[in-house]
C-alpha positions in Angstrom: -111.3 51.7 -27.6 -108.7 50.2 -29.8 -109.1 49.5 -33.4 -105.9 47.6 -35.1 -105.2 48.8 -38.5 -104.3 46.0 -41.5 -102.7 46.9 -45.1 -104.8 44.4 -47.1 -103.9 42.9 -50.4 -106.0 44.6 -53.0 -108.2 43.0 -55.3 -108.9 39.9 -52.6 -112.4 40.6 -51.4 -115.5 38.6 -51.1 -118.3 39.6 -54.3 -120.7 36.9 -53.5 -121.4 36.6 -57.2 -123.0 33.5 -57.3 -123.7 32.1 -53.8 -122.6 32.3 -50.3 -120.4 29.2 -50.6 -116.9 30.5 -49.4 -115.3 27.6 -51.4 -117.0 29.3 -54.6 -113.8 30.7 -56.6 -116.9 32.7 -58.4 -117.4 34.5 -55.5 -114.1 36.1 -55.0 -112.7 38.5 -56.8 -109.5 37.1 -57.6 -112.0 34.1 -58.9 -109.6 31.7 -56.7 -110.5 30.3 -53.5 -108.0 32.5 -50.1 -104.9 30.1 -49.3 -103.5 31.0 -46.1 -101.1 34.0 -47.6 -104.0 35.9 -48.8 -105.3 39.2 -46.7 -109.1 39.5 -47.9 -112.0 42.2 -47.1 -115.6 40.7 -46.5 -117.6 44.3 -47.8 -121.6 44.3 -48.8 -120.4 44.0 -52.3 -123.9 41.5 -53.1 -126.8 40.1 -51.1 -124.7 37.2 -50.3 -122.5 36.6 -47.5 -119.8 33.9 -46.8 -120.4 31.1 -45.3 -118.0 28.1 -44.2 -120.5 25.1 -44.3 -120.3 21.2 -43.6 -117.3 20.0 -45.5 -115.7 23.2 -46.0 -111.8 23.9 -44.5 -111.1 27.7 -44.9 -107.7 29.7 -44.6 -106.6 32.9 -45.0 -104.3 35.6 -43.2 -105.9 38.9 -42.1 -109.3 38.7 -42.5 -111.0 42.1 -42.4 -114.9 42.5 -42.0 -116.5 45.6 -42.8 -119.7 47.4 -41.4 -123.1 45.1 -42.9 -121.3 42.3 -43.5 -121.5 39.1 -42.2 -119.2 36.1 -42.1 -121.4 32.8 -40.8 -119.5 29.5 -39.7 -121.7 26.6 -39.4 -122.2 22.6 -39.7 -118.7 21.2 -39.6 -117.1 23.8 -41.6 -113.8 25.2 -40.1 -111.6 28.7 -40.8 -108.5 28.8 -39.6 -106.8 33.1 -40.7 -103.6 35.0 -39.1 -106.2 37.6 -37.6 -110.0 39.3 -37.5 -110.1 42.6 -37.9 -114.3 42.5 -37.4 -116.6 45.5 -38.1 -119.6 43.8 -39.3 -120.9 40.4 -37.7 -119.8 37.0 -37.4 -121.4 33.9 -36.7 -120.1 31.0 -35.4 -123.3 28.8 -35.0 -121.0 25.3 -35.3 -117.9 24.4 -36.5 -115.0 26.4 -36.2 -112.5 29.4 -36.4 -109.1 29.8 -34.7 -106.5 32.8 -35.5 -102.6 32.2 -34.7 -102.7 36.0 -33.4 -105.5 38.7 -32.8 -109.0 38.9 -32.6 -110.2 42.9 -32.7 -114.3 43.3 -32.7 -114.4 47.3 -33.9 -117.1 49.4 -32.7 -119.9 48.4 -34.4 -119.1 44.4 -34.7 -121.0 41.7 -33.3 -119.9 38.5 -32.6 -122.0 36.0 -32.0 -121.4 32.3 -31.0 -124.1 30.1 -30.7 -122.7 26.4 -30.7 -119.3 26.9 -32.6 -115.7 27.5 -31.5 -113.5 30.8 -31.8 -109.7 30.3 -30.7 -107.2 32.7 -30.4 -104.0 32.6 -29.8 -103.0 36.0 -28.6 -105.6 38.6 -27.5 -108.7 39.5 -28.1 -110.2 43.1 -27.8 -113.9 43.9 -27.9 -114.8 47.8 -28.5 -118.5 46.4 -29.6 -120.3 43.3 -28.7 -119.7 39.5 -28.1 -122.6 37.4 -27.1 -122.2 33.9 -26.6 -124.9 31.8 -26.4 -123.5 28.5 -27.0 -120.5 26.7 -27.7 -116.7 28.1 -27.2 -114.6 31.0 -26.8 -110.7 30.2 -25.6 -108.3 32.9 -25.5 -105.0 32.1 -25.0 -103.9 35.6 -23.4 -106.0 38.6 -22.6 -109.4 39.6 -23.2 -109.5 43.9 -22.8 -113.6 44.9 -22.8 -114.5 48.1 -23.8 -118.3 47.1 -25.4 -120.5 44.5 -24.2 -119.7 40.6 -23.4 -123.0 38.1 -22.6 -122.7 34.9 -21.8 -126.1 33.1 -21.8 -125.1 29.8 -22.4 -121.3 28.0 -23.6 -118.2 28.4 -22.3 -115.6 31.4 -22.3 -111.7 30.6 -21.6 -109.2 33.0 -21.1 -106.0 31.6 -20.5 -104.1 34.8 -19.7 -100.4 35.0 -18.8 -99.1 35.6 -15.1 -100.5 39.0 -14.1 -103.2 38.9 -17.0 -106.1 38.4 -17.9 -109.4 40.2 -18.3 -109.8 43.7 -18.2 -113.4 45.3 -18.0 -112.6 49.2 -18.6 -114.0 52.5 -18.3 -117.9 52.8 -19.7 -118.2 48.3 -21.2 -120.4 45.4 -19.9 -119.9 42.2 -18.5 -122.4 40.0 -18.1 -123.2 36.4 -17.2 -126.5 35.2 -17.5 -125.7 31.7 -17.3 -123.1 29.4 -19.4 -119.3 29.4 -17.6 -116.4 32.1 -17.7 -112.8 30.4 -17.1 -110.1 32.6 -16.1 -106.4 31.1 -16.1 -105.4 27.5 -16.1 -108.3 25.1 -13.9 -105.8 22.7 -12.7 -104.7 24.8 -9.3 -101.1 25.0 -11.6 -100.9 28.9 -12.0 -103.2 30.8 -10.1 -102.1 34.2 -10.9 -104.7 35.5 -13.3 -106.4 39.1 -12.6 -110.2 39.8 -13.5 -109.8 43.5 -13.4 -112.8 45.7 -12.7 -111.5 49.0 -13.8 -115.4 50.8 -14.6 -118.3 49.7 -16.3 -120.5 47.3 -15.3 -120.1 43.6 -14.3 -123.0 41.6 -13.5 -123.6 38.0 -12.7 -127.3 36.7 -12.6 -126.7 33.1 -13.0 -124.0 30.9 -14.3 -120.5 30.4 -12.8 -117.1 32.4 -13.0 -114.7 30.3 -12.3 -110.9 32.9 -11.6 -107.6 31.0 -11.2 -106.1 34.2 -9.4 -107.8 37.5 -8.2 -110.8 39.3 -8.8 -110.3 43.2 -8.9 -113.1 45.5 -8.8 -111.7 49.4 -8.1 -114.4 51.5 -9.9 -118.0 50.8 -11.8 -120.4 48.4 -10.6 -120.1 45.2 -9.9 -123.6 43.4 -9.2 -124.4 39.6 -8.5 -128.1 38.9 -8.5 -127.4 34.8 -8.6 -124.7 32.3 -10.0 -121.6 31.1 -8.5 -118.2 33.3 -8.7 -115.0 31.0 -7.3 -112.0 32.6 -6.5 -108.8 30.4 -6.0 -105.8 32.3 -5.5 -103.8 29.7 -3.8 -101.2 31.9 -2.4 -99.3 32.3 -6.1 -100.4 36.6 -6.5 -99.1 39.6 -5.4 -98.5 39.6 -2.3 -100.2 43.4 -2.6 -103.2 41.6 -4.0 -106.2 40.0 -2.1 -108.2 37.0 -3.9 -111.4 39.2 -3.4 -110.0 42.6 -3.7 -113.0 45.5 -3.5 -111.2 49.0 -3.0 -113.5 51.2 -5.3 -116.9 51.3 -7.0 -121.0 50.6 -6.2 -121.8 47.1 -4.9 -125.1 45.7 -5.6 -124.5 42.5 -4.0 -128.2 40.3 -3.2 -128.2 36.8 -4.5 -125.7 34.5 -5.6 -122.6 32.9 -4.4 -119.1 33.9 -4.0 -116.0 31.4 -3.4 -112.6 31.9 -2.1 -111.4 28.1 -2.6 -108.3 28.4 -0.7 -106.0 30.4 1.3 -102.4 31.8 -0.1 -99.1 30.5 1.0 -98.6 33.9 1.6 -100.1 36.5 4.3 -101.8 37.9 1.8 -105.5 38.8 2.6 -108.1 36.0 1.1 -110.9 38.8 1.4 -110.0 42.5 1.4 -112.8 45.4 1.4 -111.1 49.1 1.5 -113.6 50.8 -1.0 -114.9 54.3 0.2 -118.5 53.5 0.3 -120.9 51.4 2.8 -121.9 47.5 0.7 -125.2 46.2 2.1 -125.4 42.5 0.8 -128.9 41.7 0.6 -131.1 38.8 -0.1 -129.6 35.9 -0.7 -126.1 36.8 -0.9 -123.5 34.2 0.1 -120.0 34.5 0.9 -117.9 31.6 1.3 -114.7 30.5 2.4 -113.6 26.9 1.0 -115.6 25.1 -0.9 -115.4 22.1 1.3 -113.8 19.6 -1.4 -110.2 21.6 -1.6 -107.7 21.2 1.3 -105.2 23.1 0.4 -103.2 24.5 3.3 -102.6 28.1 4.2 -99.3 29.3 5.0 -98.9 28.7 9.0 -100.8 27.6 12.3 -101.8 31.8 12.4 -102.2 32.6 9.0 -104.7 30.8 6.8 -107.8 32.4 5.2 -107.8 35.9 6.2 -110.7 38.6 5.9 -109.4 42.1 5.5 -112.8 44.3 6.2 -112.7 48.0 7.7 -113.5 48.3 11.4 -115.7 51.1 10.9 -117.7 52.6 8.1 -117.7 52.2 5.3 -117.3 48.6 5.5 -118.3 45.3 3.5 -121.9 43.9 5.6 -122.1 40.4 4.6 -125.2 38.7 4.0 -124.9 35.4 4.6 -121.0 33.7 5.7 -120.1 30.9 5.2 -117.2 29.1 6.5 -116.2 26.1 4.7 -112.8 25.4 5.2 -112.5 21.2 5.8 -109.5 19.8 7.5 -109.4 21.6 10.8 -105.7 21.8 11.8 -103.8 22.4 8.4 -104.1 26.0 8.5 -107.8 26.7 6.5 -109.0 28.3 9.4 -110.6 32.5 8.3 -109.3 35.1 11.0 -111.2 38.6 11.3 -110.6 41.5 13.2 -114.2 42.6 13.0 -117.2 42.1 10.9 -120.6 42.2 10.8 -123.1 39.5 8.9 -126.5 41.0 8.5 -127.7 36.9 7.7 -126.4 33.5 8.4 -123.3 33.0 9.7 -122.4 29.2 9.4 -119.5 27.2 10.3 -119.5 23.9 8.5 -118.5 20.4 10.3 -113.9 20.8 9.8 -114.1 24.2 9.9 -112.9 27.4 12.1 -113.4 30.7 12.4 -111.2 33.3 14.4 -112.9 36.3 16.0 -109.2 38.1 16.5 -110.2 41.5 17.8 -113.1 43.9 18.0 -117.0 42.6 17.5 -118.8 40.0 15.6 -121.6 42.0 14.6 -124.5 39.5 14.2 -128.1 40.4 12.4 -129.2 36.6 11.8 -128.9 33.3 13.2 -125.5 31.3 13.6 -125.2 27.8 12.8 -122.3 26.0 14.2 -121.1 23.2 13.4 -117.5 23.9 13.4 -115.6 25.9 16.1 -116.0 29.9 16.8 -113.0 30.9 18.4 -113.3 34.3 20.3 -109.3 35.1 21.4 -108.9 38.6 22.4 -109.6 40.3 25.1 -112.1 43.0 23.9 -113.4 40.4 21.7 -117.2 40.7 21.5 -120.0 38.6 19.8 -122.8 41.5 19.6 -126.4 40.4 18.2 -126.7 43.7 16.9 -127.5 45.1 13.6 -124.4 47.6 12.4 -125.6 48.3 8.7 -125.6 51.8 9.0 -122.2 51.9 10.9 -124.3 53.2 13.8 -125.1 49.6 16.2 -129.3 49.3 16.5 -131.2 46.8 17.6 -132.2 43.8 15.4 -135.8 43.6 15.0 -136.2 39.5 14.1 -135.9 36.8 16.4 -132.2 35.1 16.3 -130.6 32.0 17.2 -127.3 30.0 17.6 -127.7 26.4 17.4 -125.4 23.7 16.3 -123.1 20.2 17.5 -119.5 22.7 17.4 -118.2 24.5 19.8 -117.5 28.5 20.8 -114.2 28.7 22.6 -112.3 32.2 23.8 -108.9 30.7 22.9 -107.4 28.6 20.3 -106.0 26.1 22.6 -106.6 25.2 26.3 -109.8 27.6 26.3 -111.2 28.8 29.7 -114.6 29.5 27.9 -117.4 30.5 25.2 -117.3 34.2 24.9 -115.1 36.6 26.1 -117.9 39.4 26.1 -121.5 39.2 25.0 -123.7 41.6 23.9 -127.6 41.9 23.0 -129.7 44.5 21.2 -132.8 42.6 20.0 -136.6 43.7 20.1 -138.1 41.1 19.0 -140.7 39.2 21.3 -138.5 36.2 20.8 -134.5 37.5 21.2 -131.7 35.6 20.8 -132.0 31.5 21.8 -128.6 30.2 22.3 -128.9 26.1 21.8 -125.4 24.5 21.2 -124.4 21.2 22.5 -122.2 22.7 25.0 -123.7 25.3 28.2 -122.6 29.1 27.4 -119.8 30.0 29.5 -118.8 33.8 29.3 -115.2 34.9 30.9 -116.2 38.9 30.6 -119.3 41.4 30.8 -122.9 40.5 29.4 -124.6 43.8 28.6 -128.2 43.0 27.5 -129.1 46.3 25.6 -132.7 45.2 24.8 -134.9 42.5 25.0 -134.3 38.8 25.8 -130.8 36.4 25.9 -132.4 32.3 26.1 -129.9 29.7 27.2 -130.1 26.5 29.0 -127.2 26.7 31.2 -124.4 30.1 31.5 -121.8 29.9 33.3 -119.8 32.9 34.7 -115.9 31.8 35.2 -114.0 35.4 34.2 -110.8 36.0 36.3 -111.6 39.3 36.8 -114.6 40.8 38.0 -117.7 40.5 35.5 -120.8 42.6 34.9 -124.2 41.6 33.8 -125.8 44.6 32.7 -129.6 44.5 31.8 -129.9 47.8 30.8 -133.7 48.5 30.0 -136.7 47.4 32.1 -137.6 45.0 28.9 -133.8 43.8 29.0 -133.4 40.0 30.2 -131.2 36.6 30.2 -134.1 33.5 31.1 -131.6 30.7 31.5 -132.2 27.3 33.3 -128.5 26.8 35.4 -127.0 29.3 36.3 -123.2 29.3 37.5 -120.8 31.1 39.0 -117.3 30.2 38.7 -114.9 33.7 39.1 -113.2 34.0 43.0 -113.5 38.2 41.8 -117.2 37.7 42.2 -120.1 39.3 39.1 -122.4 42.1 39.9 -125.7 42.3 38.0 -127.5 45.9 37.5 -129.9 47.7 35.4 -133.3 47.9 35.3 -134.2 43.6 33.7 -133.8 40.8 35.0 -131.7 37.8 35.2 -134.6 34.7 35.7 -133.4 31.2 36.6 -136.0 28.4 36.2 -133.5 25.4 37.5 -130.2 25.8 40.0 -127.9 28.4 40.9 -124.6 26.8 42.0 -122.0 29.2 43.2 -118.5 27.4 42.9 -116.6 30.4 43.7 -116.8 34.0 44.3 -119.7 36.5 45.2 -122.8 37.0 43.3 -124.3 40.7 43.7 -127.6 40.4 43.0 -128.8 43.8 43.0 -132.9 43.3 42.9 -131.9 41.7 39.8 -132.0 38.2 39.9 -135.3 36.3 40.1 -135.7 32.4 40.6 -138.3 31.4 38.7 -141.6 29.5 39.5 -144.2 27.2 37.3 -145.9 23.9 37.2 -143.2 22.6 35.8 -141.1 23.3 38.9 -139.4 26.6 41.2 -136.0 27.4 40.5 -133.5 27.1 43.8 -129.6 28.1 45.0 -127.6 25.6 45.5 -126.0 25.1 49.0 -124.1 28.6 49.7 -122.7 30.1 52.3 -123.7 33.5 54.2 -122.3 36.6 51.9 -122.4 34.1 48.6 -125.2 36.3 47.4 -125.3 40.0 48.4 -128.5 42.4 47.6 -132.3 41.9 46.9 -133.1 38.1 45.2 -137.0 37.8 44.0 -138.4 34.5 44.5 -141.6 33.6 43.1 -144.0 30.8 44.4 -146.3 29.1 41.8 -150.0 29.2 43.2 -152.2 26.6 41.2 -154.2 28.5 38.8 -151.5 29.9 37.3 -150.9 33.1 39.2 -147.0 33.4 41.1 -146.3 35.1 44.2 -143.7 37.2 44.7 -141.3 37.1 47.6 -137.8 38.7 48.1 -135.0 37.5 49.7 -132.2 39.8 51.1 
């Protein structure tokens, strides 16, 4: 911890002879009032204790507060010093105090601020404990924690130079339980402040963190149970530096929100996880890119938000996604190479989101709105649960719904999904709804359980497999359509089951005993007019029989 160390002027110290009335020459020693040249020591030399009330203006230079004492601001009253060197406890419960330099709260201070103001102009270091329950805190350059900070209520700025601003070291506490915590100028004019995580603990339960640059976290634990934490790097940092940038410590990550308002003008990482251990969000937990007021562009048409998480374990599992960029087209579109939300992933109305390589690991349900873009070969939306860095299946029933659109290119796309994957056991599976019929331009592999769609289309230019791996394994879909001259071949041990039309518009279907057309009171599903050879291998064809039983027929 650091301690700074004052020569004080002797014989100017607070007696508290007669009252606690600071503007009491009684109670001083030097039986004069402090002017703004005096050092003075505020010891437990009597049962009273200063106080600047209603009325009163106080000055002095260092002001040094030993252990048991207490200096109390209140009303109107104002105290305006050089510096605070504060081993006992002070009060600001109104009014105000302001130092032209430091503020140092030795081990065993408290300062509390309840309604009042405390300004300083250069830094100030906490080796004890600073609640704020009300009013105002503004630092003009750095705050460096090494006790406890709580902010229940009020505001706390830190203006911070470039490259600075608060530091949460080794073994202190920083916690927000409601009230706001400023970091760095709020106007978008320098976003280049650091909230550096170096140990400890940090914790957010409600309230909102508001950080005009990056927020660090390499060690300790960081935990947000609720609240709101916006991060708005706008491209100013390091380019070294991500806005979110987790490379060490515990995560305990299950309600609350956090923000990255907008991308850098750099190619700097909005998001970057590279910490050594496996983060489960949980709950409630919401990340979100754009905040869907700011429109702010990111650097190019290939580089706007971009989310920097490990392709294997460990790796950051997100709870719920949200991407909220606004103004499709000036570059506020998230790229990810691979990732895996465990909740909702939604794509807001403006908004895009670009699948680059590898999987979309999906545990929940997708709402979009906005467009999904899919533009790698290999690229692969998987309803799958990869938590545990080993894919299982997903136990609750999802689905994809939503006015956007899935596309497997940026520009002139030729479909949906390049590859699509399902391991779910629920009863239900995974319902795919969106405006749009699913069109898929690689394999299908339906690990477990049940794929719902209205219409599929299969329009690949190479040749495509459906596999429906296990005997519970199936894709119930009402059109189905094939579209690829290299032909699809289905296999397994499930079932492909079309209630409407199979239309073949080019290529060879190889059916394999696995495709079955459908039959209800509602109707029996047919093929389209195809030729001899359209469809090799078995096809099962059912017959409703009133009374609700089906008959089952196959067709070679």
């Amino acid at each position: 911890s650091n301690t700074n160390s004052y020569t004080v002027a002797a014989g100017v110290s607070w007696v508290g002879t007669t009252s606690t009335d600071w503007n009491d020459a009684t109670n001083w020693s030097t039986a004069a009032v402090p002017v703004a040249t005096d050092n003075i020591t505020i010891a437990t030399a009597s049962g009273n204790m200063p106080v600047v009330g209603t009325g009163v203006t106080a000055v002095a230079a260092i002001v040094s507060i030993s252990s048991s004492s207490t200096l109390t601001v209140s009303g109107t009253g104002s105290l305006a010093v050089t510096s605070i060197s504060n081993s006992g406890t002070i009060n600001a419960n109104s009014g105000t105090i302001s130092t032209s330099t430091t503020i140092t709260n030795n081990s065993g201070g408290n300062i509390n601020v309840a309604g009042g103001t405390i300004t300083t102009t250069t830094s100030l270091t906490n080796n004890a404990t600073i609640n704020v329950s009300g009013g105002t805190i503004t630092n003009t350059t750095i705050l460096s924690n090494n006790g406890t900070v709580t902010i229940t209520s009020g505001t706390l700025n830190v203006i911070a130079a470039s490259g600075t601003g608060i530091t949460n070291n080794t073994g202190s506490n920083f916690n927000i339980n409601g009230g706001i915590v400023n970091l760095g100028p709020q106007d978008n004019t320098a976003n280049n402040r650091i909230f550096s995580h170096a140990g400890g603990t940090l914790t957010v339960n409600s309230g909102t963190m508001n950080i005009a640059g990056v927020l660090n976290v390499s060690s300790g634990t960081f935990t947000q149970l609720g609240g709101d934490i916006n991060v708005d790097f706008n491209g100013t940092v390091s380019a070294t530096t991500a806005a979110c940038n987790f490379t060490g410590g515990t995560y305990n990550l299950s309600g609350g929100t956090i923000t990255i308002v907008d991308p850098g003008a750099t190619s700097i990482s909005a998001f970057s996880y590279t910490a050594t251990a496996n983060t489960i969000c949980t709950g409630s937990h919401t990340v979100r890119f754009g905040d869907g007021v700011s429109t702010t562009p990111g650097l190019s048409s290939t580089v706007g938000f971009t989310l920097s998480n490990t392709s294997t374990t460990p790796r950051f599992h997100f709870r719920n996604l949200t991407i909220n960029g606004t103004n499709l087209g000036i570059n506020r579109f998230v790229t990810q190479s691979d990732n895996s939300v465990l909740g909702n992933f939604i794509i807001m109305p403006g908004s895009e989101y670009r699948q680059s390589t590898n999987s979309l690991h999906l545990a929940g349900n997708m709402i979009i709105n906005g467009v999904l873009v899919a533009d790698a070969s290999n690229d692969q939306l998987a309803f799958e649960d990869f938590s545990s860095g080993v894919i299982s299946p997903v136990t609750i029933a999802q689905i994809v719904i939503g006015s956007g659109t899935i596309q497997n290119a940026t520009t002139a796309p030729t479909g949906e999904i390049t590859i699509l994957r399902v391991n779910n056991t629920n009863p239900s599976g995974v319902t795919i709804s969106m405006t749009n019929p699913l069109r898929v331009t690689g394999a299908i592999t339906i690990t477990n359980g049940i794929l719902n769609t209205t219409g599929l289309t299969l329009n690949g230019s190479s040749a495509q497999a459906v596999a429906l791996t296990a005997a519970t394994s199936s894709i119930n879909v009402t059109n189905l359509t094939l579209n690829n001259s290299l032909g699809a071949t289905l296999s397994g041990s499930g079932f492909l089951n079309v209630t409407g039309v199979y239309t073949k518009t080019a290529g060879i279907l190889a059916a394999g005993g696995r495709l079955t057309l459908k039959s209800s009171l509602a109707g029996t599903a047919r093929v389209a007019q195809v030729l001899s050879g359209d469809i090799t291998g078995t096809v099962n064809v059912e017959r409703y029989i009133p009374g609700g039983r089906r008959k089952i027929g196959r067709a070679h």
